[in-house]
C-alpha positions in Angstrom: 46.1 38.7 0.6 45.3 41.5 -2.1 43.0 44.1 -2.1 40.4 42.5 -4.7 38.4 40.3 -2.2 38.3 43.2 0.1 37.3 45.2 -2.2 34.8 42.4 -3.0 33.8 41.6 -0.2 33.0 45.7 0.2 30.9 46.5 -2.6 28.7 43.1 -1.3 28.2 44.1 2.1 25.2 47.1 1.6 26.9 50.3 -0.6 30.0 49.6 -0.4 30.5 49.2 3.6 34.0 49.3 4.4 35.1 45.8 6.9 36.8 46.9 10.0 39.3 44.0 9.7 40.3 42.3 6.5 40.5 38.6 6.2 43.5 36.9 7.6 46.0 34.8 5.5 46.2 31.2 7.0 50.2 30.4 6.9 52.2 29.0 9.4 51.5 25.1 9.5 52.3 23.1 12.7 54.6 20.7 11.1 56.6 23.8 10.7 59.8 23.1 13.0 61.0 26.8 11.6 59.7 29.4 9.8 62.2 29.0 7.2 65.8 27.3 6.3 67.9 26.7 3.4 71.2 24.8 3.2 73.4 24.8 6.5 71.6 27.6 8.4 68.0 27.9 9.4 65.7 30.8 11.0 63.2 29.9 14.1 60.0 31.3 15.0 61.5 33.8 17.7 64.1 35.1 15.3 61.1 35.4 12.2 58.7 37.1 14.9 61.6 39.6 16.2 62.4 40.0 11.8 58.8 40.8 11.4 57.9 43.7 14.3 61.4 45.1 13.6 61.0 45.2 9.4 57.2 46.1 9.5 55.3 46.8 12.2 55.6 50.6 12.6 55.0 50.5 8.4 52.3 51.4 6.5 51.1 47.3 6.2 52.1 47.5 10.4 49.7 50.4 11.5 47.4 49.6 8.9 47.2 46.4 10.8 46.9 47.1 14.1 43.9 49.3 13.3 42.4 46.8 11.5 43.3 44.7 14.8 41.9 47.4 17.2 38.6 47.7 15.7 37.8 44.0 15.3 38.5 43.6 19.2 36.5 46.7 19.5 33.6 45.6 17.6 33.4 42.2 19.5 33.4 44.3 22.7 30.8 46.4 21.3 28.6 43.3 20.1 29.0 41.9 23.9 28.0 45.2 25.6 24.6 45.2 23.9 24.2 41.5 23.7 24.3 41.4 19.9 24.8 37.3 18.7 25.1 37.1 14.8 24.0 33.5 14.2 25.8 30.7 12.2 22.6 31.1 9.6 22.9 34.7 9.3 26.3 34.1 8.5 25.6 31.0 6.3 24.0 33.2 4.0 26.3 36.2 3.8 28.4 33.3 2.5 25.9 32.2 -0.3 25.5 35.9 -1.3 29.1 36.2 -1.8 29.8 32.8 -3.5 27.1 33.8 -5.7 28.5 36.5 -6.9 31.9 34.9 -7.1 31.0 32.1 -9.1 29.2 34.8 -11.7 32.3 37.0 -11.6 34.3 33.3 -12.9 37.1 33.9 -10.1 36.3 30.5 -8.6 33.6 27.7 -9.0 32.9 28.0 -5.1 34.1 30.7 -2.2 36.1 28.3 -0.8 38.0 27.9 -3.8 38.1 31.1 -3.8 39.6 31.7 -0.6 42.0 28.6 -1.1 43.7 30.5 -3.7 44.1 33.5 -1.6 45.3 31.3 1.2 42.5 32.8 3.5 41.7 30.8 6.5 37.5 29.7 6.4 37.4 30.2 10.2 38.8 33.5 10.0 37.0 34.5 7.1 33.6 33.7 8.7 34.5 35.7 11.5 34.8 38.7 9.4 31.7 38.1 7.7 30.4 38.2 11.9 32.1 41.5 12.6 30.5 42.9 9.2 27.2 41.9 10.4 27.8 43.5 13.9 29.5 46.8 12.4 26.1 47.2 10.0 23.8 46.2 12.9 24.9 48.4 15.6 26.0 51.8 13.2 22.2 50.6 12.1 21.0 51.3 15.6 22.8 54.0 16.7 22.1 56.2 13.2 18.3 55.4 13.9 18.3 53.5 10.1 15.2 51.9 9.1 16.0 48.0 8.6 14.6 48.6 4.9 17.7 51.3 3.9 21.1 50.1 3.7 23.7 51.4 6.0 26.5 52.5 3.5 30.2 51.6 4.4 31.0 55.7 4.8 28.2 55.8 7.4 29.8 52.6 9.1 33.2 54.3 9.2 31.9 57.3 10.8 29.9 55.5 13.6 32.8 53.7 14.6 34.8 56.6 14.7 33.0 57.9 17.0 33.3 55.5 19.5 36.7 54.8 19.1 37.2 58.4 19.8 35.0 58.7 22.4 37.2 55.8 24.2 40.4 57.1 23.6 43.1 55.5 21.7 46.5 54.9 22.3 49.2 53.4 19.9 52.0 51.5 21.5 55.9 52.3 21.0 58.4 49.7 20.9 59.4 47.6 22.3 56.5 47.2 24.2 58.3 46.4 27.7 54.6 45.8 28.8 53.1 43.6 25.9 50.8 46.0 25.1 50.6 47.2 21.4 47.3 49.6 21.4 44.5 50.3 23.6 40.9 51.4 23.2 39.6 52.8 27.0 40.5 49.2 28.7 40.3 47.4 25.8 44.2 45.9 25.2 45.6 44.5 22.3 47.9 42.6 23.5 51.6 42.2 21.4 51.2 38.7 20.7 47.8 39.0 19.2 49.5 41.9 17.0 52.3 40.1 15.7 50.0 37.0 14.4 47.9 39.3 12.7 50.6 41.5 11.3 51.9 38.5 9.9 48.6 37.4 8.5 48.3 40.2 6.5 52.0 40.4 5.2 52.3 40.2 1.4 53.9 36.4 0.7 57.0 38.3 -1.4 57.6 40.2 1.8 57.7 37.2 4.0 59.7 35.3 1.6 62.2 38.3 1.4 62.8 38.4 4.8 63.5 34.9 5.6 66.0 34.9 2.9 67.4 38.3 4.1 67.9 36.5 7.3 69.5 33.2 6.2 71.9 35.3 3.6 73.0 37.1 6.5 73.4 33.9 8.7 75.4 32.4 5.8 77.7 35.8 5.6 78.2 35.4 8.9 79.6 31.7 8.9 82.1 33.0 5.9 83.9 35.0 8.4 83.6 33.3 12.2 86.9 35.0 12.9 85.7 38.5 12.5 85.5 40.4 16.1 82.7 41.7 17.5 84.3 45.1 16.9 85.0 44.6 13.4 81.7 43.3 13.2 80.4 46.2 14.8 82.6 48.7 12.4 81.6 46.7 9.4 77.5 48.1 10.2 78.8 51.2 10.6 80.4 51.7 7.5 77.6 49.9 5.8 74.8 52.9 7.7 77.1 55.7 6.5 77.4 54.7 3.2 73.6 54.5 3.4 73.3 58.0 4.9 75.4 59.4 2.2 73.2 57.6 -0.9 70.0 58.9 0.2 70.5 61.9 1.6 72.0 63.0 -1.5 69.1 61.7 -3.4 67.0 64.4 -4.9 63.8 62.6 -4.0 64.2 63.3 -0.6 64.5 67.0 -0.7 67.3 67.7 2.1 65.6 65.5 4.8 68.2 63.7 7.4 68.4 60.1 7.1 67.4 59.5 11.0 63.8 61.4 9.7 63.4 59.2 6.5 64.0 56.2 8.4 60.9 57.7 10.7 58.8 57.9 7.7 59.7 54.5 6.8 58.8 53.3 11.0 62.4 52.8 11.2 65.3 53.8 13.3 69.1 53.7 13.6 68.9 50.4 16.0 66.3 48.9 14.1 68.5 49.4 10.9 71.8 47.4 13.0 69.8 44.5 13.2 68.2 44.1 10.0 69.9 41.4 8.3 70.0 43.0 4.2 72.2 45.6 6.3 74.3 43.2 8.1 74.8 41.2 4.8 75.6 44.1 3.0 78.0 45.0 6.0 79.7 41.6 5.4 79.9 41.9 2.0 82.2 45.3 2.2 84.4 43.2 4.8 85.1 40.6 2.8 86.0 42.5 -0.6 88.4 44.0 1.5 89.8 41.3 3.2 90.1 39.4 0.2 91.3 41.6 -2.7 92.2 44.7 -1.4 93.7 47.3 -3.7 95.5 45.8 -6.1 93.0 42.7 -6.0 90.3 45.2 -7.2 92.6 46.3 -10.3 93.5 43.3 -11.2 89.5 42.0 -11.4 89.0 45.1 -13.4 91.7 44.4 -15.9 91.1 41.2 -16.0 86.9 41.7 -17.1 87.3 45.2 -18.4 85.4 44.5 -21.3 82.5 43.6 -19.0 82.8 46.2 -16.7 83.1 49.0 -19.2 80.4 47.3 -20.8 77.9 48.3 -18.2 79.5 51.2 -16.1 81.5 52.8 -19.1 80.8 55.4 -22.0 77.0 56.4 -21.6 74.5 58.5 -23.6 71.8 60.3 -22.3 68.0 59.0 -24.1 64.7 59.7 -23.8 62.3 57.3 -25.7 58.9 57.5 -27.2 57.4 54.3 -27.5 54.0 52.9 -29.0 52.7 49.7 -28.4 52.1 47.3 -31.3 52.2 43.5 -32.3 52.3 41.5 -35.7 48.5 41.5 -35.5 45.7 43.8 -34.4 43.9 42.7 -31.6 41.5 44.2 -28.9 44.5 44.3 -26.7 46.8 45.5 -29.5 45.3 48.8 -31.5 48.0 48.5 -33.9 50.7 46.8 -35.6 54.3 46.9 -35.8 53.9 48.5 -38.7 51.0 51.1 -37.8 53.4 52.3 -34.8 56.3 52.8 -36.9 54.2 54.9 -39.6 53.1 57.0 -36.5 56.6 57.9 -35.1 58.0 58.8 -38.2 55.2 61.2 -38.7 56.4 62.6 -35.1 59.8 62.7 -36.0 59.4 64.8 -38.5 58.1 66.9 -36.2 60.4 66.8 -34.0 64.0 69.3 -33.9 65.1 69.6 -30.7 65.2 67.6 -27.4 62.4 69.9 -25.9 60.1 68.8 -29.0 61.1 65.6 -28.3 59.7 66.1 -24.4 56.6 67.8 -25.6 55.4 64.7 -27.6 56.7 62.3 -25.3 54.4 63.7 -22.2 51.5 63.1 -25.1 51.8 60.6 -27.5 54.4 57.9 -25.6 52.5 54.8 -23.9 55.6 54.1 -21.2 54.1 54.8 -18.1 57.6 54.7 -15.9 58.9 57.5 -18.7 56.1 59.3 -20.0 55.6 62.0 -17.5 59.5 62.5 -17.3 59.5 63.4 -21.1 60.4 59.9 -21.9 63.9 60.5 -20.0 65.8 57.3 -19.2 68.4 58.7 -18.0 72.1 57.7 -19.2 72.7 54.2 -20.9 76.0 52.0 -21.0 76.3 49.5 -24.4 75.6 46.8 -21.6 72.8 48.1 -19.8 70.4 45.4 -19.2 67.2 47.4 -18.4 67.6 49.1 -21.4 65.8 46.9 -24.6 69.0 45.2 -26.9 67.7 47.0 -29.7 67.6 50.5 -28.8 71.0 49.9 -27.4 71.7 48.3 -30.9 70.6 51.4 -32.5 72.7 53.3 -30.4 75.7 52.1 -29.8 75.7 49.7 -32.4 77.0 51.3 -35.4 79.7 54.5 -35.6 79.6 56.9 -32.8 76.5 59.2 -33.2 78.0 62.9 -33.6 76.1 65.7 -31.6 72.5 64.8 -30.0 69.6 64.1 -32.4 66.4 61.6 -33.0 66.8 58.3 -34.4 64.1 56.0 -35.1 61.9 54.1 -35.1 63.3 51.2 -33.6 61.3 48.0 -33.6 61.3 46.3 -30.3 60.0 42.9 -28.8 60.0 43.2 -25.4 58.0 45.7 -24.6 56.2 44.7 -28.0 56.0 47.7 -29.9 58.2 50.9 -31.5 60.0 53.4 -30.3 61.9 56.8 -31.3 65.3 57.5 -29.3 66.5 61.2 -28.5 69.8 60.5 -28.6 71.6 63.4 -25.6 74.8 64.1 -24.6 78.0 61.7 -23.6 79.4 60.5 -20.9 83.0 59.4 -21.3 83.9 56.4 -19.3 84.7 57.4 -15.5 87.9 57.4 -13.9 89.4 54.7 -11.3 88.0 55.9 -8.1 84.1 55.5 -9.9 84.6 52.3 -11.7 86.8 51.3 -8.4 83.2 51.6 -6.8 81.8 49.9 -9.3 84.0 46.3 -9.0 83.6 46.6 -5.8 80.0 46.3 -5.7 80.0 43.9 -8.1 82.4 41.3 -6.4 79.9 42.6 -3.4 77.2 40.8 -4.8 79.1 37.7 -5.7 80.0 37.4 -2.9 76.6 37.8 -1.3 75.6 35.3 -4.4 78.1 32.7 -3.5 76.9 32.3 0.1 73.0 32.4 -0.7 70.5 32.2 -3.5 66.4 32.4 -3.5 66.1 29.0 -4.8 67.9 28.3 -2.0 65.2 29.4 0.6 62.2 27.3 1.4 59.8 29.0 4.0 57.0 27.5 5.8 54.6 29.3 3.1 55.2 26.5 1.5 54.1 28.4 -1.9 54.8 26.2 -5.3 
C-alpha cells in the first residue's frame, strides 16, 4: 500500500507517532492454484517466493521490511514481558477515531472502505492499531510521561531504539541456510515470516512486473528447447557484459564497478543469472542471431529504413521552456494558451545565446524532469516518441534549421501548454555498426513481444 494511510494513520496516533510496522496488504487468495499464469506457461508459489527474496529483499522495500518486521515481533515480546493486554475496546475505538477522521477527510464513507481500496487486510490492520497502543504505552512508561501529555512519535522512535540496541541486532545474509532472516537477542525472525510480509508490503506494479518477467522468460525459453545448457549459459553472459558495459559507462555512476552498484541495488552477480528480465533479454540476443544473422539484420534495415532512420537517424540537440496553459483559466490552469505564448515571446526576446536560453529555463520553465538541467532534452530524432509531435513539427518539419537558434513558441496539447525550443547542434545519421545496434534491439523486442504481452499476464492480485 502507499504511504498516505501511514502517514494517516501517524499524524492520528498522538503528534505524529511513527507505527513500528505498517499495515499489511491482503493478497494471495486460497483459490490461487499459482501466483500467476498467462497462456501456455504458468509460475507457482515456490518459484514467485524464490522471484521475490532474490528481486527485493536485500532492497530498500526489503530492509525496510524486515525492520518493520523486527520491531513488531519485538514489540509483542515487549508487551508479553510486562504483561501489557491492549483490549478489543481500546482498539474499537482507535478505529472510530480514525474512521472519523477518514470519513471528514471524504477518502471513504467508512475505514473499512477505506482499507478495501488499499487492499489492507482488517485483521492485520487491527493488529497494528494493538502494536501502536503498546509502542505509546510502554515508551509512556519507560520515559516517566504523565498519561495527560502525549507521547510524540520521535520520542517513540527513540525508546525503541534503545532497546533494540540494548538487545543486539543482527541482519541475516542470504540464503539463509538456517531460516533465520534477523534476530533481536533470542528473538528470531524466521525466513518464512519475512517473505510473507515482504510480499505484503510489495507495491502491486512490482508484483505484477515480476510475474510477467518470469512468464516472458518461461515463454523465451520454450522458443528455443534446443539451445544447450552451455549456450544457454553463454547467452547470460553476453547479456551481464553488455550490462556491465552500459552502466559503467554511465555518467551517473561516477566510475563505480558494476559488482558495487549491484551492492547498492542488494544485488549480486548470481542473483542477476537468475533473474528472468536478464534471462529474457539473454534469449532475445540468441535468437536475433540465430535467426537473421548479418545479412538478415541489413536486409530488415533496408527494408524499414524509413522507420529506423526515423527514430535513430539525424538528431538535434533542444532544450525547451515550457509554460503550462489551457483554452480556459482555471484554479488549476493560471493561464491560457494565449497568456503562455505572450510570456515566451517576451523571453525570447531576451534571449541570444544557448546560455541565455539555460538561465531562463532554470527560472521561468514549469517542466520539472528539464528545468534544473536548463531545459536540456538531450538530442531528438523526427520520430522520437517522447518528444511532443509538435515541437518535433517545428523542428524538423519545415527546411533544415541553419546554425543553432530559438524558435517559438510552440503550442502544445499534451503537456497542455507552450513552449520555446533552443534549437543546438546536429547529429548526422550514424554509421552501420550504431544503427546495426539499433535493429538489433528492436527485432530484440519483437521478439520478446511475440512470445509475451502484459495483457497476457493475470496474477493472483487479481486487480481489475
Amino acid at each position: 500500500m502507499g504511504p498516505s494511510l501511514v502517514l494517516l494513520v501517524a499524524s492520528w496516533a498522538g503528534e505524529g507517532a511513527a507505527p513500528a510496522a505498517p499495515p499489511v496488504v491482503t493478497l494471495r487468495q486460497e483459490h490461487d492454484e499459482v501466483a500467476a499464469r498467462a497462456l501456455d506457461v504458468s509460475l507457482s508459489w515456490p518459484e514467485f517466493d524464490a522471484l521475490v527474496l532474490d528481486r527485493h529483499a536485500l532492497s530498500e522495500v526489503g530492509r525496510g521490511a524486515l525492520n518493520h518486521l523486527l520491531r513488531a515481533k519485538l514489540l509483542e515480546r515487549l508487551a508479553r514481558e510486562s504483561k501489557l493486554v491492549v483490549g478489543a475496546a481500546e482498539i474499537d475505538k482507535k478505529w472510530k477515531e480514525l474512521e472519523r477522521d477518514i470519513v471528514l477527510s471524504g477518502q471513504a464513507a467508512s475505514l473499512a472502505e477505506y482499507l478495501e481500496k488499499n487492499r489492507v487486510g482488517v485483521a492485520r490492520f487491527r493488529e497494528f492499531l494493538r502494536l501502536g497502543v503498546v509502542q505509546e504505552t510502554l515508551a509512556r512508561q519507560a520515559l516517566g510521561i504523565p498519561s495527560n501529555r502525549p507521547v510524540n512519535g520521535e520520542q517513540q522512535e527513540m525508546w525503541l531504539d534503545q532497546i533494540v540496541t540494548q538487545r543486539g541486532t543482527q541482519f541475516c545474509a542470504p540464503p539463509w541456510k538456517d531460516g533465520i532472516a534477523a534476530r533481536c537477542g533470542d528473538l528470531e525472525v524466521g525466513l518464512g515470516d519475512f517473505l510473507e510480509h515482504l510480499k505484503q508490503q510489495l507495491a502491486l506494479d512490482d508484483i505484477e512486473d515480476d510475474c510477467f518477467q518470469a512468464l516472458l522468460a518461461k515463454r523465451a525459453r520454450a522458443r528455443m528447447r534446443d539451445l544447450s545448457p552451455e549456450a544457454f549459459e553463454r547467452a547470460l553472459d553476453i547479456e551481464i557484459e553488455r550490462r556491465r558495459i552500459a552502466t559503467e559507462s554511465d555518467a551517473r555512476y561516477q566510475g563505480a564497478k558494476f559488482e558495487q552498484i549491484l551492492a547498492s541495488q542488494g544485488l549480486s552477480l548470481e542473483v542477476l543469472r537468475r533473474d528472468p528480465a536478464v534471462v529474457a533479454s539473454g534469449l532475445a540476443h540468441v535468437w536475433v542471431e540465430r535467426t537473421h544473422g548479418e545479412d538478415g539484420l541489413r536486409r530488415v534495415y533496408s527494408d524499414e529504413r524509413g522507420w529506423f532512420d526515423q527514430r535513430f537517424g539525424e538528431a538535434r540537440h533542444l532544450h525547451l521552456i515550457f509554460l503550462r496553459g489551457a483554452r480556459f483559466k482555471s484554479e488549476l490552469n493560471p493561464r491560457t494558451f494565449e497568456d503562455a505564448e505572450r510570456d515566451l515571446e517576451k523571453l525570447r526576446a531576451q534571449i541570444a545565446t544557448r546560455a541565455d536560453f539555460e538561465r531562463f529555463a532554470k527560472v521561468r520553465s514549469e517542466d520539472g524532469g528539464t528545468r534544473d538541467k536548463g531545459g536540456d532534452v538531450g538530442f531528438v530524432s523526427r520520430g522520437d516518441e517522447q518528444i511532443p509531435d509538435a515541437v518535433r513539427g517545428a523542428v524538423f518539419g519545415g527546411p533544415e534549421i541553419e546554425g543553432e537558434r530559438c524558435i517559438g513558441p510552440v503550442r502544445l496539447a499534451s503537456p497542455a501548454g507552450a513552449a520555446l525550443i533552443w534549437v543546438g547542434e546536429r547529429r548526422p545519421a550514424p554509421g552501420w555498426d550504431e544503427m546495426r545496434a539499433h535493429v538489433h534491439n528492436e527485432l530484440r523486442r519483437r521478439f520478446l513481444d511475440e512470445c509475451l504481452t502484459a495483457k497476457d499476464v493475470v496474477t493472483f492480485t487479481h486487480r481489475e
